[in-house]
C-alpha positions as CSV (number, residue, x, y, z in Angstrom):
1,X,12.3,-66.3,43.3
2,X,10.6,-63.4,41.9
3,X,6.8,-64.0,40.7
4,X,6.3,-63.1,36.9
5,X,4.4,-60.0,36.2
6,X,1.1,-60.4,34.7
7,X,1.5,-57.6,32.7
8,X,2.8,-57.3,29.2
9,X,6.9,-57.1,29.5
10,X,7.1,-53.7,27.4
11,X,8.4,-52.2,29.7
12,X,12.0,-52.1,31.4
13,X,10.7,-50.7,34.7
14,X,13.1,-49.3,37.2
15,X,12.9,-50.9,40.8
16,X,10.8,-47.8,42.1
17,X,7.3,-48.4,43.2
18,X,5.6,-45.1,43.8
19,X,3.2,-44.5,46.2
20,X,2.1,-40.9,46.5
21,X,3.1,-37.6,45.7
22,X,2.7,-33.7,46.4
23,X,4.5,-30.7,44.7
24,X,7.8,-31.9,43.2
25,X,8.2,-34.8,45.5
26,X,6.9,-38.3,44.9
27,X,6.7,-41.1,47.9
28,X,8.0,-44.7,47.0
29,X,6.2,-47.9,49.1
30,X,9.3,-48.1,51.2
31,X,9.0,-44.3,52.6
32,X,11.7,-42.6,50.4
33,X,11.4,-39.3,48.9
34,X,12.4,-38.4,45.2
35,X,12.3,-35.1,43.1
36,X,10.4,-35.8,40.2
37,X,11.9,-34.0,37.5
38,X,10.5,-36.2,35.2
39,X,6.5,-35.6,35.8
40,X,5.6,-38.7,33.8
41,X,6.8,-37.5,31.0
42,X,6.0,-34.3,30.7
43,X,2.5,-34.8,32.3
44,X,2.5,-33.6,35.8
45,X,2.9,-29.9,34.7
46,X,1.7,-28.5,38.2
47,X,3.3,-31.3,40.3
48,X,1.4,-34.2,42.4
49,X,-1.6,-33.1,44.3
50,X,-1.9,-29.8,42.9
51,X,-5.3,-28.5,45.9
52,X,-7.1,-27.1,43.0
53,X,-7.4,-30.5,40.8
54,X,-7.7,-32.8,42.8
55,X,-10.8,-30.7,44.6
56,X,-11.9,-30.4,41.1
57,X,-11.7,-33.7,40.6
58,X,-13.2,-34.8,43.3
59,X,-16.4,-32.5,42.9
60,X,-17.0,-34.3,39.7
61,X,-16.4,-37.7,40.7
62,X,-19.4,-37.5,42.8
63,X,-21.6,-35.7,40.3
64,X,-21.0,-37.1,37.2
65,X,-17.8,-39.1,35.4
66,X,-19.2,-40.6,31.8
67,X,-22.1,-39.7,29.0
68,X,-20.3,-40.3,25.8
69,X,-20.3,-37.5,22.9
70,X,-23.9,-38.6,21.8
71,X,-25.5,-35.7,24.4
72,X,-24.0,-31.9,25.4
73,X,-21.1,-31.8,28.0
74,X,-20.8,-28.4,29.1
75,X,-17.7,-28.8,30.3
76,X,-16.0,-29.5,27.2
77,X,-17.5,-26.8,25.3
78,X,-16.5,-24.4,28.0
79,X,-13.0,-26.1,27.9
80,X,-12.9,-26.0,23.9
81,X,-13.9,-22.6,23.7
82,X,-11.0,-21.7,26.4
83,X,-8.5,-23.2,24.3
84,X,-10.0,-21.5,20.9
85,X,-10.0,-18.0,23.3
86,X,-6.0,-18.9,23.9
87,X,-4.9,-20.3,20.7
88,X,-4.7,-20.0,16.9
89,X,-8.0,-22.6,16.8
90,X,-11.4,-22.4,15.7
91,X,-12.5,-25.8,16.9
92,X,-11.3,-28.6,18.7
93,X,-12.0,-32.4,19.7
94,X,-10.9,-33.9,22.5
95,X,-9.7,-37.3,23.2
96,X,-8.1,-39.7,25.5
97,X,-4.2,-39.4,24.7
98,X,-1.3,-38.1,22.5
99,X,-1.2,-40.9,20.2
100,X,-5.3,-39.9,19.4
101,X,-4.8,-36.7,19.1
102,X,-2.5,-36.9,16.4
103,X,-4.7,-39.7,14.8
104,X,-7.6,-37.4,14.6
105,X,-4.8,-34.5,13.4
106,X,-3.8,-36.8,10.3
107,X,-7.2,-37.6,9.4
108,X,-8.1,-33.9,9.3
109,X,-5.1,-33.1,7.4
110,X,-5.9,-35.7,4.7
111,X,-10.0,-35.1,4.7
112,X,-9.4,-31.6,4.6
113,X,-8.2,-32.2,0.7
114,X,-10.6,-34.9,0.2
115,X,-13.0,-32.0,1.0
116,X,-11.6,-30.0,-1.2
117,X,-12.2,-32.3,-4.4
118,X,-8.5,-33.6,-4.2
119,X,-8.3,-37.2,-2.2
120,X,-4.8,-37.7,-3.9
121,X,-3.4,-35.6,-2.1
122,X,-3.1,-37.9,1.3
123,X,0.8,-38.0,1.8
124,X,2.3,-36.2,4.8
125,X,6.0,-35.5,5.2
126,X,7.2,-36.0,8.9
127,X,10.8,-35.0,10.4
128,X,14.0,-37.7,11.1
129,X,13.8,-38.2,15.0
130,X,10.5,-37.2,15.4
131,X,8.4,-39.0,17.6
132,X,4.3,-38.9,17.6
133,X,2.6,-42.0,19.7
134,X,2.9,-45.7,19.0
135,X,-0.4,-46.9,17.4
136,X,0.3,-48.4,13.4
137,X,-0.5,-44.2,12.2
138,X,1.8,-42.7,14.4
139,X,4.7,-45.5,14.6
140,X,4.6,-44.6,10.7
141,X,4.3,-41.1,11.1
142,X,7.3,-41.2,13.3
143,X,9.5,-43.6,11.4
144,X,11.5,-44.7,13.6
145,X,12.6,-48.7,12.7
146,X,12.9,-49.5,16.5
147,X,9.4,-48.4,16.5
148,X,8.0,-50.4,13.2
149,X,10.1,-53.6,13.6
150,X,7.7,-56.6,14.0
151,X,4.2,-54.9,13.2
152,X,3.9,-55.7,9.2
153,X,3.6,-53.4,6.6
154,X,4.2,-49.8,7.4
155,X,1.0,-47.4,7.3
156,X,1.2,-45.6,4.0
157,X,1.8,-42.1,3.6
158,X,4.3,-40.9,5.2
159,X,7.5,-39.2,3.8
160,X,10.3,-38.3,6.0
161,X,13.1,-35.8,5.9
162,X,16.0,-34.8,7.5
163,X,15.7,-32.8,10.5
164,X,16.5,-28.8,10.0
165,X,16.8,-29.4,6.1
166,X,14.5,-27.1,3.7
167,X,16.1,-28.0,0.6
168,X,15.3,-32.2,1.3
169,X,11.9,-30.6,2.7
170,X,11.0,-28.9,-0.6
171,X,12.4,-31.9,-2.9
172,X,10.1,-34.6,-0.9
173,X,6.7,-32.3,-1.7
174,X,4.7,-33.9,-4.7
175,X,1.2,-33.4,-5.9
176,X,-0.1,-35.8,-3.4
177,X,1.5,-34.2,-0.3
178,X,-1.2,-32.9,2.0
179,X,0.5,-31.5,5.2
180,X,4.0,-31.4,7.4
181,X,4.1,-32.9,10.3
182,X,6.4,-31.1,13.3
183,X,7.3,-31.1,16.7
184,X,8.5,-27.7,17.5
185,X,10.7,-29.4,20.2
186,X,11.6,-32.9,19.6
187,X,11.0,-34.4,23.0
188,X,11.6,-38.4,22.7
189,X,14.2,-37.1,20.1
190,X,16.3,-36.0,22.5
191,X,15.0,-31.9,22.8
192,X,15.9,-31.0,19.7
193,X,13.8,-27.0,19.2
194,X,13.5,-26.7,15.5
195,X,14.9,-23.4,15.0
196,X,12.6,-20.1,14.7
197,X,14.0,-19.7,11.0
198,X,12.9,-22.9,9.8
199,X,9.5,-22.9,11.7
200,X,8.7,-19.7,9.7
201,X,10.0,-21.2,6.4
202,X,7.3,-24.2,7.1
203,X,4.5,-22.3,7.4
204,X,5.5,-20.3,4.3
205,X,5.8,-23.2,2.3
206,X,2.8,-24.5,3.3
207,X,1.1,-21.4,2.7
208,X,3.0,-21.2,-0.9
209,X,2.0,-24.9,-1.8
210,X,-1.4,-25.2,-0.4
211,X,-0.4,-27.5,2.5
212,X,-1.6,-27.5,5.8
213,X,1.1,-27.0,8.7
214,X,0.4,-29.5,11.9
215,X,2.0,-29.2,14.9
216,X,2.8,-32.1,17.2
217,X,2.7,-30.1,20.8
218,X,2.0,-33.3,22.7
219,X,4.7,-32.8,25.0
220,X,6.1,-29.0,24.3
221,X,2.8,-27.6,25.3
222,X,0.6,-26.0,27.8
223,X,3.5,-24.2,29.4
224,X,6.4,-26.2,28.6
225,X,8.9,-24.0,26.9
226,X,7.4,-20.4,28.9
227,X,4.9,-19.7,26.3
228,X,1.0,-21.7,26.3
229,X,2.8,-23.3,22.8
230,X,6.3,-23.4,21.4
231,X,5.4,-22.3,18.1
232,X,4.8,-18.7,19.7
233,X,7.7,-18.0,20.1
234,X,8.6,-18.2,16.3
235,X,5.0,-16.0,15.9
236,X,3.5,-18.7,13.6
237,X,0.1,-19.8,13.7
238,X,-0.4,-23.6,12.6
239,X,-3.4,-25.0,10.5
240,X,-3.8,-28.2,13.4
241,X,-2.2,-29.2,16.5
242,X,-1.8,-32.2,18.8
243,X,-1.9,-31.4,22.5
244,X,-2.2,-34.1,25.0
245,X,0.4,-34.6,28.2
246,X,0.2,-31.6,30.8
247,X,-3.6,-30.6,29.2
248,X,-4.8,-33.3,31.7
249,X,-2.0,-32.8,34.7
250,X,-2.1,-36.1,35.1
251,X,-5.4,-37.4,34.2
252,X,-5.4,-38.7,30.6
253,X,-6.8,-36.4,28.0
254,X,-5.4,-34.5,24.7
255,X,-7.5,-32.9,21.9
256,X,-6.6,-31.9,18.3
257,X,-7.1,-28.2,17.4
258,X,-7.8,-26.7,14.1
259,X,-9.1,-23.9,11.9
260,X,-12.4,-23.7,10.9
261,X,-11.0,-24.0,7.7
262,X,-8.7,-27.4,8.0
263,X,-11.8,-28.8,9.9
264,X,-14.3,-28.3,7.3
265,X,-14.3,-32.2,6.1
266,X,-14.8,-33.5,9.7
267,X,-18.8,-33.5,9.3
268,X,-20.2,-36.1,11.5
269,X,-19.7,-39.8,10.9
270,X,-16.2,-38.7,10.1
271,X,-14.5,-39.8,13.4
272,X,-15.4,-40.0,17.2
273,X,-14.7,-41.4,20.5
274,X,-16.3,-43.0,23.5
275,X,-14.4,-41.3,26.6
276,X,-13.0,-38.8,25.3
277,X,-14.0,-35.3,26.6
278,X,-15.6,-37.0,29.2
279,X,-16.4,-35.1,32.0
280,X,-14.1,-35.9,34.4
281,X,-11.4,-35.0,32.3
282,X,-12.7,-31.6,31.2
283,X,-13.2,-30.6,35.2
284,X,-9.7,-31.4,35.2
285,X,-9.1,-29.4,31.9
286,X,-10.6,-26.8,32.9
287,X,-8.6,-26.7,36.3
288,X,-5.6,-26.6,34.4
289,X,-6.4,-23.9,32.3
290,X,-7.2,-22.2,35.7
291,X,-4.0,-22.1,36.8
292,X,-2.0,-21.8,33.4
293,X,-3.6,-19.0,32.4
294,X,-3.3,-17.4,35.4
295,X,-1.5,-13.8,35.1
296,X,2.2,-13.8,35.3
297,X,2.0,-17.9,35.6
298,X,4.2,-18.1,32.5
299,X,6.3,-15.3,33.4
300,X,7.3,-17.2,36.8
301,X,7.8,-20.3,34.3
302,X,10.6,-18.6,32.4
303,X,12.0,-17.1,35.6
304,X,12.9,-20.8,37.0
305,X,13.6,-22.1,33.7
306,X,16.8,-19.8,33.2
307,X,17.9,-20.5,36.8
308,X,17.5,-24.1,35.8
309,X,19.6,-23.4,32.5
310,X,22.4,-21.6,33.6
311,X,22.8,-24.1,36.9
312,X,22.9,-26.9,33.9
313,X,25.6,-25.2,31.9
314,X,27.4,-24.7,35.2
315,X,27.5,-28.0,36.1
316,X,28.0,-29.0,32.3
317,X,31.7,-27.3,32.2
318,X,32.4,-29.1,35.5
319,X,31.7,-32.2,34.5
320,X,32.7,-32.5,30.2
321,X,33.6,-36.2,30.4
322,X,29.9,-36.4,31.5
323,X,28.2,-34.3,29.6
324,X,28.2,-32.8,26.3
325,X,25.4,-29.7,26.5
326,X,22.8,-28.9,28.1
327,X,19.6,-28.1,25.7
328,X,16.2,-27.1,25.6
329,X,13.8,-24.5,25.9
330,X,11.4,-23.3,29.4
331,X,11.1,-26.2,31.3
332,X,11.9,-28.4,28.5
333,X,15.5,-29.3,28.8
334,X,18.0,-32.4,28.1
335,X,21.4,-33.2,29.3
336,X,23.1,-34.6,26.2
337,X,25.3,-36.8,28.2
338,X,29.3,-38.3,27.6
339,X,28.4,-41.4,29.3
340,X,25.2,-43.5,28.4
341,X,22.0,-41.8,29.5
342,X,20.8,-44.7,31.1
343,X,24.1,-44.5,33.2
344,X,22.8,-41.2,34.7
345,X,19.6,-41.6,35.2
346,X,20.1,-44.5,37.4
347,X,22.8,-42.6,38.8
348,X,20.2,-40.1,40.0
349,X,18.0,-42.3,40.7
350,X,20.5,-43.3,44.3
351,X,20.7,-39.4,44.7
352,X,16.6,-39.7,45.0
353,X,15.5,-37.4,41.7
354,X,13.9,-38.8,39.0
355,X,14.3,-37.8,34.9
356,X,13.4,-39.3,31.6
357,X,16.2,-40.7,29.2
358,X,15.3,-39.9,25.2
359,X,17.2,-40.2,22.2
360,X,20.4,-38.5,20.7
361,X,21.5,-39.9,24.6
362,X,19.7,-37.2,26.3
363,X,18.4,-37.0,29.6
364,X,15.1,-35.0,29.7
365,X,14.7,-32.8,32.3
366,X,10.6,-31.9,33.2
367,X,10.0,-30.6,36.6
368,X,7.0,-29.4,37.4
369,X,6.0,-26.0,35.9
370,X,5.3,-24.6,39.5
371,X,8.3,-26.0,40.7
372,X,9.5,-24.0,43.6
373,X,13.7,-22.3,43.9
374,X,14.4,-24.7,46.6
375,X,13.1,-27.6,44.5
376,X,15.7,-26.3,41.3
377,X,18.4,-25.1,43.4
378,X,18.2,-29.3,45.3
379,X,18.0,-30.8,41.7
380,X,21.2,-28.9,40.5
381,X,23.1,-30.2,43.5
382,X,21.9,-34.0,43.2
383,X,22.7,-33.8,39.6
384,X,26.3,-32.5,40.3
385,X,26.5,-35.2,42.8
386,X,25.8,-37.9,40.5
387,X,28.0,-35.9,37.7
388,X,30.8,-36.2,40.5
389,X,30.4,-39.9,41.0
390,X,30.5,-40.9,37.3
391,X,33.6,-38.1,37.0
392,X,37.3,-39.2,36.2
393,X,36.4,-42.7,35.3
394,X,34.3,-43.6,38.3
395,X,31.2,-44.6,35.9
């Protein structure tokens, strides 16, 4: 009989114990090699054991891993003023995950107009199938029911609108709207890219209504789609943005970005946080940044990522009572399936790769960023052979 888990039973863990990893691969207790196309979700941006990180990390462990925000830590100003060098941003705070990095973007949004002589105007309007952490703000912000069942009253504040629809959009802004909320690539959604049209009509409408525009690059960023942030490739700048995810590689970090200008009412007092931008995390940070930044990095990313495509779409009209489409932008991409998601991700899971199911019954697809031709050209063929096995009525 098996012994019950101590832990909380919130999640519906697959059978896979992992052990260790390098590259693309990832070692299970038992010995057996995977391809990790799934990177944690969208974490493991340069793979397991990336040399530079972990010696990063490992020169900082023995030097120093905690002061709390009370004192200087060079790292993270050299880290912040990195990211304000590479971005739209003027300032940033750093923090421990996704789900605090929009928390502190909300807060900013709203005590930006507070700042401004107008704490009315507090309401945010947020997108149908987004998805932005799971504390009470975010589960809110996200509204999704699956999400809010069972926690009480929802958080107030939050208005949201069809997906892709300007005219709903413009009929749900009032007097006490503050800022829109996006993802430019709904990733738990099911990789949905909002389209370069209607990113563009955001930020003119926020510019037109005196709103503030905040992206939600949690899991689209650093990399993800072939550019540092999705929203560049529409040539908007946004007012704040989430990052969290890849930022870290793997060790748990995010930070919220802003203008000078939509940070203005974050004076101290306002908000804070005990680990975050500690400096074991900004080493790591910083190491990132390293090798993201690097010339031609992103260039090789959107090399890979069209091989990756147009092997999906291949295998896509092979296999139409499997799949649907294959969708996505970069390394950011989702096999809307035929057959139930969870049908083929377990399916790939006895062909030894691992993925991430989402909604609109997607499977995500997030190799590593650095992930070499052999590693994409050996995913293709173990997704074809798990398409073959569920073919013809053999799912």
């Amino acid at each position: 009989m098996t012994e019950p888990s101590p832990l909380f039973e919130t999640y519906a863990r697959a059978d896979i114990a992992l052990d260790h990893g390098e590259g693309s691969w990832i070692v299970d207790t038992r010995g057996e090699r995977y391809l990790d196309f799934g990177g944690g979700i969208a974490v493991s941006a340069l793979g397991h054991a990336h040399p530079h990180l972990v010696e990063t990390l490992r020169e900082q462990a023995g030097k120093l891993w905690h002061t709390s925000n009370l004192y200087e830590v060079p790292l993270q100003r050299r880290l912040a003023q990195r990211l304000v060098d590479a971005t739209f941003a003027d300032k940033v705070f750093f923090t421990n995950s996704g789900a605090e990095a929009m928390e502190c973007a909300i807060k900013t949004a709203r005590r930006y107009h507070f700042a401004n002589g107008h704490p009315e105007r507090y309401r945010i309007i947020t997108f149908e199938g987004a998805f932005h952490g799971r504390t009470l703000a975010t589960i809110a912000a996200g509204g999704q029911p699956k999400y809010l069942e069972g926690f009480g009253p929802k958080v107030q504040g939050f208005d949201q609108v069809p997906f892709d629809d300007l005219d709903a959009l413009k009929a749900a802004i009032t007097e006490e709207t503050a800022a829109i909320v996006i993802e430019p690539v709904q990733g738990e959604g099911g990789i949905r890219p909002v389209p370069i049209r209607f990113l563009r009509d955001l930020r003119a409408l926020c510019d037109e209504k005196g709103l503030l525009l905040v992206l939600d690059e949690i899991q689209s960023g650093m990399g993800r789609t072939g550019r540092l942030f999705a929203h560049e490739w529409a040539g908007i700048k946004p007012d704040i943005m989430a990052v969290a995810k890849a930022i870290g590689g793997g060790f748990p970090m995010g930070a919220c970005l802003a203008t000078a200008e939509a940070a203005k009412g974050m004076v101290p007092g306002t908000h804070g946080t005990t680990y975050g931008g500690n400096p074991l995390a900004m080493a790591v940070g910083n190491a990132v940044l390293d090798v993201v930044l690097e010339d031609g990095f992103l260039d090789a990313v959107n090399e890979k990522a069209l091989r990756l495509k147009q092997g999906l779409a291949s295998v896509v009209d092979r296999y139409p009572d499997v799949f649907a489409e294959v969708r996505g932008e970069g390394m950011m991409l989702g096999l809307k399936c035929v057959v139930p998601n969870t049908v083929f991700v377990k399916a790939l899971y006895a062909q030894h790769m691992l993925t991430v199911p989402a909604g609109d019954n997607v499977v995500r697809l997030l190799p590593p960023l650095n992930a070499t031709d052999e590693d994409i050209a050996t995913a293709l063929e173990r997704i074809e052979a798990a398409a073959a096995g569920l073919s013809g009525g053999n799912a």
